[in-house]
OpenMM code with the backbone's topology and positions (N, CA, C; nanometers):
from openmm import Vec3, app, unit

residues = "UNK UNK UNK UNK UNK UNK UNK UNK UNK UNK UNK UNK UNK UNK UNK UNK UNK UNK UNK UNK UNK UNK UNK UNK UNK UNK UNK UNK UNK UNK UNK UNK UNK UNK UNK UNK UNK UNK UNK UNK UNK UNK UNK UNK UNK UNK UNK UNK UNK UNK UNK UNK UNK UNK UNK UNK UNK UNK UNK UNK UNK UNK UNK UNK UNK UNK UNK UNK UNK UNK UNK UNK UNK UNK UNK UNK UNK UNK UNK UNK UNK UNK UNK UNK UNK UNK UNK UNK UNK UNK UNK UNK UNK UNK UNK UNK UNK UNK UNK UNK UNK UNK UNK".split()
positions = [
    Vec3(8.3586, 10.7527, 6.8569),
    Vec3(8.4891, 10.8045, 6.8900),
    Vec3(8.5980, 10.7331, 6.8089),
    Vec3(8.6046, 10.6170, 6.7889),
    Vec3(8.6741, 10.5136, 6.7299),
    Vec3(8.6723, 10.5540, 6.5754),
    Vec3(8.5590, 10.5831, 6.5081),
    Vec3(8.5327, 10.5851, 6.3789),
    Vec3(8.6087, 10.7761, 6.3776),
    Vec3(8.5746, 10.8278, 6.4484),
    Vec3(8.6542, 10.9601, 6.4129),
    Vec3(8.8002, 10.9569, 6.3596),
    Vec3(8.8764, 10.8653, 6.5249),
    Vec3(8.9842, 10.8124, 6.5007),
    Vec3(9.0468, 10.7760, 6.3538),
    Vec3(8.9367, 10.7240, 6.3514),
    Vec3(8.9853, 10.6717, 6.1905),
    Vec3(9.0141, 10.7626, 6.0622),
    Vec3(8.8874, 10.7810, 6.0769),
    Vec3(8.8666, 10.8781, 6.0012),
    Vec3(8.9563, 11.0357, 5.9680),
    Vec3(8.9903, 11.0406, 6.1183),
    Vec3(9.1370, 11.1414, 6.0927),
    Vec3(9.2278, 11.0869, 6.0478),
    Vec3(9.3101, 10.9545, 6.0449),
    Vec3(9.3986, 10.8679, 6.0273),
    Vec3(9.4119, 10.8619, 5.8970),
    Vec3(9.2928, 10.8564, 5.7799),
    Vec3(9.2479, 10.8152, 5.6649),
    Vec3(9.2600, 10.9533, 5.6177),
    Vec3(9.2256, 11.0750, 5.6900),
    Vec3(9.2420, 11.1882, 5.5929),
    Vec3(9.4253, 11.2868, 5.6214),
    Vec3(9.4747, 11.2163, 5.6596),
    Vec3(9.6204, 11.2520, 5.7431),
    Vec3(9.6971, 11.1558, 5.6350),
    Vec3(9.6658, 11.0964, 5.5478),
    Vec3(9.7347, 10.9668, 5.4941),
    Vec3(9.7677, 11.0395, 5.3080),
    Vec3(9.8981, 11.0873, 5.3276),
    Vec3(9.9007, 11.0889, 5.1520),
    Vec3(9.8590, 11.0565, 5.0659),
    Vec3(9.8554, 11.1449, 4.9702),
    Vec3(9.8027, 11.1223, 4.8621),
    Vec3(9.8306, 10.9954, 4.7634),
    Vec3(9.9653, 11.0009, 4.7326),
    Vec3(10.0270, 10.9188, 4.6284),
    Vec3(10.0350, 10.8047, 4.7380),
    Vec3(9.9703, 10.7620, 4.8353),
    Vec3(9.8866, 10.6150, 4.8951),
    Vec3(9.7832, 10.5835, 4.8119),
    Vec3(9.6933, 10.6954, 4.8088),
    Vec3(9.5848, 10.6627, 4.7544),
    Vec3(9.5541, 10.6326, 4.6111),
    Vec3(9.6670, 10.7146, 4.5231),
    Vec3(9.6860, 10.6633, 4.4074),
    Vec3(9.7418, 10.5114, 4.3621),
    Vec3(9.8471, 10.4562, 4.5019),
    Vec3(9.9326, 10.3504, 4.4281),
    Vec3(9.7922, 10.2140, 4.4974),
    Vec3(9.7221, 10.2793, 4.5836),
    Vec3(9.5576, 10.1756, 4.6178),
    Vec3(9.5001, 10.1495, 4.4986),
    Vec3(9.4993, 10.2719, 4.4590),
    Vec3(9.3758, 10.2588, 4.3395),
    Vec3(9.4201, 10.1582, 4.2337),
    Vec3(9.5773, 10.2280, 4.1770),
    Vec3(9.6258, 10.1815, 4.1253),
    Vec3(9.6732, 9.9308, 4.1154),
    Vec3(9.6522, 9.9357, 4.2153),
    Vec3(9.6482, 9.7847, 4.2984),
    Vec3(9.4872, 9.7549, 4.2484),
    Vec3(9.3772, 9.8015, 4.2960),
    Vec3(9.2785, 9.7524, 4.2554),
    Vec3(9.2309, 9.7998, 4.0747),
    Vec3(9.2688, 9.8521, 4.0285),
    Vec3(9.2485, 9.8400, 3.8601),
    Vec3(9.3382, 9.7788, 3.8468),
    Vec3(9.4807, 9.7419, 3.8624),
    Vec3(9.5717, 9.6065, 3.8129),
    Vec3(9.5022, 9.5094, 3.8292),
    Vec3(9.4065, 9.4469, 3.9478),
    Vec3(9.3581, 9.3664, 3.9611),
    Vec3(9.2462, 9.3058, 3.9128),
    Vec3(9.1327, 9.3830, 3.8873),
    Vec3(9.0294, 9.4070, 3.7945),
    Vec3(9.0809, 9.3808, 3.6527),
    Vec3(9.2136, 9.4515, 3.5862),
    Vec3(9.2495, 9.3943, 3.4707),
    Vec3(9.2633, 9.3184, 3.4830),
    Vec3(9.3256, 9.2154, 3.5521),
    Vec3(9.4001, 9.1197, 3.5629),
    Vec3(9.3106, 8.9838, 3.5845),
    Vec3(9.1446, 9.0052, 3.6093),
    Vec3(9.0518, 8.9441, 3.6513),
    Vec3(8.9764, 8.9173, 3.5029),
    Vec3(8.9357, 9.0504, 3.4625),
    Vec3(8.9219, 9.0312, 3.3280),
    Vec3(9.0406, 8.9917, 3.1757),
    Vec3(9.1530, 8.9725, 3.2402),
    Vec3(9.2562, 8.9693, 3.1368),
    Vec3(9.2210, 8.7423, 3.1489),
    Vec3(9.2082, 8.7107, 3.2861),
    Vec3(9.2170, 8.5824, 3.2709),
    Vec3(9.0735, 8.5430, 3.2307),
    Vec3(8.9655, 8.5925, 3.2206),
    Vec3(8.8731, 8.5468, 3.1939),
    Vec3(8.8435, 8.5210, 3.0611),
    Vec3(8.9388, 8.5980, 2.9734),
    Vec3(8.9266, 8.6249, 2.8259),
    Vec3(9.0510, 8.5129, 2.7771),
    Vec3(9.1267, 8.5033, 2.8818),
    Vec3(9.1986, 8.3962, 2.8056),
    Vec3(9.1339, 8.2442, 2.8453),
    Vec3(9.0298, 8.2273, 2.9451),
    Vec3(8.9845, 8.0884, 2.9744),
    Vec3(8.9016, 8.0857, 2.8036),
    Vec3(8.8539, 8.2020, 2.7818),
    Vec3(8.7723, 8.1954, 2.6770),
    Vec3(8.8556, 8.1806, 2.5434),
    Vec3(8.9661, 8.1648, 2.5244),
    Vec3(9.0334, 8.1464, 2.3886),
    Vec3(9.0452, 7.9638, 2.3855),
    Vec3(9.1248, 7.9342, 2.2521),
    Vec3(9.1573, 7.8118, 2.2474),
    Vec3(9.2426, 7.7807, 2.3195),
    Vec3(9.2901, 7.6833, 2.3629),
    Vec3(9.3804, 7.6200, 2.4432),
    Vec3(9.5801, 7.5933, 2.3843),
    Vec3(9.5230, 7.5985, 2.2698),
    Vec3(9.6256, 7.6094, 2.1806),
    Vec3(9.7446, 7.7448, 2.1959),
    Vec3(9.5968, 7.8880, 2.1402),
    Vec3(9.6692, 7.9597, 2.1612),
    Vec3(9.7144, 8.0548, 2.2987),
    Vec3(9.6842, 8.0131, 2.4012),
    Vec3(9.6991, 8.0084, 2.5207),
    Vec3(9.8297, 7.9557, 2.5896),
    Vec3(9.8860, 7.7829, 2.5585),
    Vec3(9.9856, 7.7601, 2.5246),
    Vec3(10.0729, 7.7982, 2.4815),
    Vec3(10.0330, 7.8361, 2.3262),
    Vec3(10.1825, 7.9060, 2.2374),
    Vec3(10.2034, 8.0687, 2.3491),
    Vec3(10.1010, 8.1091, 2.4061),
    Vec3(10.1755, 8.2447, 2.4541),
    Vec3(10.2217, 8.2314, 2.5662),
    Vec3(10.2076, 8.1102, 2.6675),
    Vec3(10.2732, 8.0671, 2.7978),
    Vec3(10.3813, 8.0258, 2.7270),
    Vec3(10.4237, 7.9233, 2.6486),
    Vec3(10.5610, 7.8846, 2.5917),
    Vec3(10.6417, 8.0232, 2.5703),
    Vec3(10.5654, 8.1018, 2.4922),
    Vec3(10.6777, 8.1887, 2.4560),
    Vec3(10.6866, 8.3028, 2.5823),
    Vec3(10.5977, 8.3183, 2.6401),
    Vec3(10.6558, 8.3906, 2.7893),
    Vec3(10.7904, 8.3183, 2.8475),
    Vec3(10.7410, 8.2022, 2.8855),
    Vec3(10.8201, 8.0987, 2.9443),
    Vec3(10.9951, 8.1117, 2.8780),
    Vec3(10.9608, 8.0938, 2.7385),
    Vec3(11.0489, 8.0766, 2.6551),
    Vec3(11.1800, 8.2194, 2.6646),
    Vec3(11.0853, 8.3158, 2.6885),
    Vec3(11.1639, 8.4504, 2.7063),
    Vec3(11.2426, 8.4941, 2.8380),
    Vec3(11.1590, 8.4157, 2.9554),
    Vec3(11.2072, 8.4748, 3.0999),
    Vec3(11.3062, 8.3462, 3.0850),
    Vec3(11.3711, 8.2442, 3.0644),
    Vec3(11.4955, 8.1670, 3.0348),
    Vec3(11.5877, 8.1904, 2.9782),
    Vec3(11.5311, 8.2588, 2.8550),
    Vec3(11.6713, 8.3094, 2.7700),
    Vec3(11.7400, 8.4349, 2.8908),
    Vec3(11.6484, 8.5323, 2.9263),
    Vec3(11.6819, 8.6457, 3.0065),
    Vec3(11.7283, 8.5897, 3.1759),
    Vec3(11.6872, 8.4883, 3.2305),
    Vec3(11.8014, 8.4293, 3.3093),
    Vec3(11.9073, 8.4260, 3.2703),
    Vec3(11.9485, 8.3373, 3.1434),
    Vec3(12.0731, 8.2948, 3.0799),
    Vec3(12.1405, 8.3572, 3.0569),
    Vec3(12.0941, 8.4527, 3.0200),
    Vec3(12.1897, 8.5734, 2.9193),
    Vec3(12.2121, 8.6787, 3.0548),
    Vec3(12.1612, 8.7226, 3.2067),
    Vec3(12.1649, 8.7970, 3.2917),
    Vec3(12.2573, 8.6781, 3.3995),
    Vec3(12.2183, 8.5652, 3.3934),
    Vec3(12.2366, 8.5459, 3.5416),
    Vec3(12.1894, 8.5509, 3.6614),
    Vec3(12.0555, 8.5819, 3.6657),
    Vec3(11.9814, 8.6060, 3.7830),
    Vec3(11.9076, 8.5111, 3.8207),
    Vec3(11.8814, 8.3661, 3.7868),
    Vec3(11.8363, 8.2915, 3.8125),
    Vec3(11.7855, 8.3174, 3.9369),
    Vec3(11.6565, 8.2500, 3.9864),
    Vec3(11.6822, 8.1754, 4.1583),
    Vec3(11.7196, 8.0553, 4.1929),
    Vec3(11.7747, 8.0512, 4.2812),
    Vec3(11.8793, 7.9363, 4.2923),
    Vec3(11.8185, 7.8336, 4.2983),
    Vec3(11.6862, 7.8394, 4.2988),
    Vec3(11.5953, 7.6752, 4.2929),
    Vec3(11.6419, 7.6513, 4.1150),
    Vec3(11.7024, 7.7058, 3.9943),
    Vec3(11.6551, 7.6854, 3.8669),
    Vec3(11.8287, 7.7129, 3.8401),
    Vec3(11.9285, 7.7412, 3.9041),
    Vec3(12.0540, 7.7488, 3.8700),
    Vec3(12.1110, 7.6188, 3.8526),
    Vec3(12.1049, 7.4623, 3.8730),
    Vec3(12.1296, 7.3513, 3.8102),
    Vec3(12.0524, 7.3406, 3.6867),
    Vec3(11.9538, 7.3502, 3.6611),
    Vec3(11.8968, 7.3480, 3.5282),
    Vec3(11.9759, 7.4912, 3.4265),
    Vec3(11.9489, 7.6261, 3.4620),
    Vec3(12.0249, 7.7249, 3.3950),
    Vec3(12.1879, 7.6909, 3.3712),
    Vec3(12.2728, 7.6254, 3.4821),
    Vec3(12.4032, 7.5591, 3.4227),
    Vec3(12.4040, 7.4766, 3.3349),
    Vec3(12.2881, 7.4450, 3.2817),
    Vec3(12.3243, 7.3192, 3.2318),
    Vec3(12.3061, 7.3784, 3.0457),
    Vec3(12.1795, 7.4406, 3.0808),
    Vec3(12.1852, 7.5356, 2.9572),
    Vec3(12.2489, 7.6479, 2.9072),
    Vec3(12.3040, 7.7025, 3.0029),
    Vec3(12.3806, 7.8113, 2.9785),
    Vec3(12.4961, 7.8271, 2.8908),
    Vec3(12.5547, 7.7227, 2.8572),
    Vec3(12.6466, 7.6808, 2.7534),
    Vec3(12.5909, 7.7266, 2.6168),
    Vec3(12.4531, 7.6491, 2.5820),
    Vec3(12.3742, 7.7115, 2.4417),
    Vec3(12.3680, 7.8240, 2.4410),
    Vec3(12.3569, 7.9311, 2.5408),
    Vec3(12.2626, 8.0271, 2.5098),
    Vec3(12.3954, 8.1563, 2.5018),
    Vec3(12.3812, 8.2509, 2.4221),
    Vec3(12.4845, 8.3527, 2.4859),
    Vec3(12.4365, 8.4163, 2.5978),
    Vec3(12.5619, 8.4668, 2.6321),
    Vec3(12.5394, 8.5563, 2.8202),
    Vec3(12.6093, 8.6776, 2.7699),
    Vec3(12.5390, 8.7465, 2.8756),
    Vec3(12.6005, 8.9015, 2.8423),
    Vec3(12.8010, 8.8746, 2.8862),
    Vec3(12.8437, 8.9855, 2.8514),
    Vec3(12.9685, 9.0274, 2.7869),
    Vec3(13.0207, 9.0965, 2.9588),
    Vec3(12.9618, 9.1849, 2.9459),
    Vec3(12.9715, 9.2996, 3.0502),
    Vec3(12.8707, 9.2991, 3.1737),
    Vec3(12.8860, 9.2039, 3.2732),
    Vec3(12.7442, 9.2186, 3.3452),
    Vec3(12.7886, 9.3243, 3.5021),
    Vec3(12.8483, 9.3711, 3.4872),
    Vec3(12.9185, 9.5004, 3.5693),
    Vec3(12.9104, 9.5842, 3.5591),
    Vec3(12.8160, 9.6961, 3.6723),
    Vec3(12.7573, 9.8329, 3.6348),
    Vec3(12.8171, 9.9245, 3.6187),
    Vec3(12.8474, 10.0208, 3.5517),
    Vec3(12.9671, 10.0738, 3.5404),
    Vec3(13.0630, 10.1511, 3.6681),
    Vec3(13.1931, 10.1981, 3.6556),
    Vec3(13.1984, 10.2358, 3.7681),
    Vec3(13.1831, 10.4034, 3.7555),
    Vec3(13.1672, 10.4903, 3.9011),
    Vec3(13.0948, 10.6072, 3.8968),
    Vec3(13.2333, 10.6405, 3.9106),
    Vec3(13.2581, 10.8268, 3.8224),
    Vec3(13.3699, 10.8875, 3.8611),
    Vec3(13.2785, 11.0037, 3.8687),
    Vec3(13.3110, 11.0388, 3.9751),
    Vec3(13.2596, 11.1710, 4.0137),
    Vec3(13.3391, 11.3177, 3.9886),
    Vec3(13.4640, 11.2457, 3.8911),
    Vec3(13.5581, 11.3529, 3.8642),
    Vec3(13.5375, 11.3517, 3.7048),
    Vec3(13.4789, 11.3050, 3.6548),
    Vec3(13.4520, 11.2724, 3.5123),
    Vec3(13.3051, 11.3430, 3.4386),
    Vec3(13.2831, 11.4252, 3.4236),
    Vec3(13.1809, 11.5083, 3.3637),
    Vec3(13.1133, 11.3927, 3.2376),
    Vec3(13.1847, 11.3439, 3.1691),
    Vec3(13.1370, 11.2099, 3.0762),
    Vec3(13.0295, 11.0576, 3.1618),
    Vec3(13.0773, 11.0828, 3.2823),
    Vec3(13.0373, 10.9270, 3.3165),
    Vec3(12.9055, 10.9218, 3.3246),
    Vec3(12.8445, 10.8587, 3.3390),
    Vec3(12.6618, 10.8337, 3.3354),
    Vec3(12.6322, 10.8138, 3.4818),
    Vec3(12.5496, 10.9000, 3.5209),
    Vec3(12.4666, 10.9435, 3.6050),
    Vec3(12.3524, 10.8351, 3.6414),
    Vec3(12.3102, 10.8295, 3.8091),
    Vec3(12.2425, 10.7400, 3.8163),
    Vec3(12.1129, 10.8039, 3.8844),
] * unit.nanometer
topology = app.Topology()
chain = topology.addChain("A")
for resn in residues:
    res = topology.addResidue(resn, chain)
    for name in ("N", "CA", "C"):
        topology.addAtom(name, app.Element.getBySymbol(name[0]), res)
């Protein structure tokens, strides 16, 4: 009786569930085989591509502002070197304006 239960529950359950499931377990599977192939490289170049990850999600704090606030004393401190965006204000909507950009 229980397993029917279910079983109606499971076939009552959208579709695009079952896609963004699937979707979760092949991210993961890549993601299983993506680290296994990098235990298997040199150590070197493993490094240089964590540095330059690393290296990229800092500049894109700096230049955005989005830090988390555990890393905003360190980002003040650098933020001086780095340029920051100009305009970090979404634009504003005119709904009387046929030109304005649509969201």
């Amino acid at each position: 009786m229980l397993l029917l239960a279910a079983a109606e529950k499971l076939a009552a359950t959208p579709w695009l569930v079952w896609v963004k499931f699937a979707g979760v377990i092949l991210g993961f599977v890549l993601a299983v085989i993506l680290v296994r192939k990098i235990f298997a490289m040199s150590r070197l170049i493993v490094g240089a591509v964590v540095a330059v990850t690393c290296g990229i999600v800092v500049l894109n704090w700096a230049y955005h502002r989005n830090e988390p606030a555990l890393f905003t004393p360190f980002m003040d401190a650098i933020a001086p070197l780095i340029p920051t965006g100009k305009n970090l204000e979404p634009p504003k909507l005119d709904p009387n304006n046929p030109n304005a950009p649509r969201r």
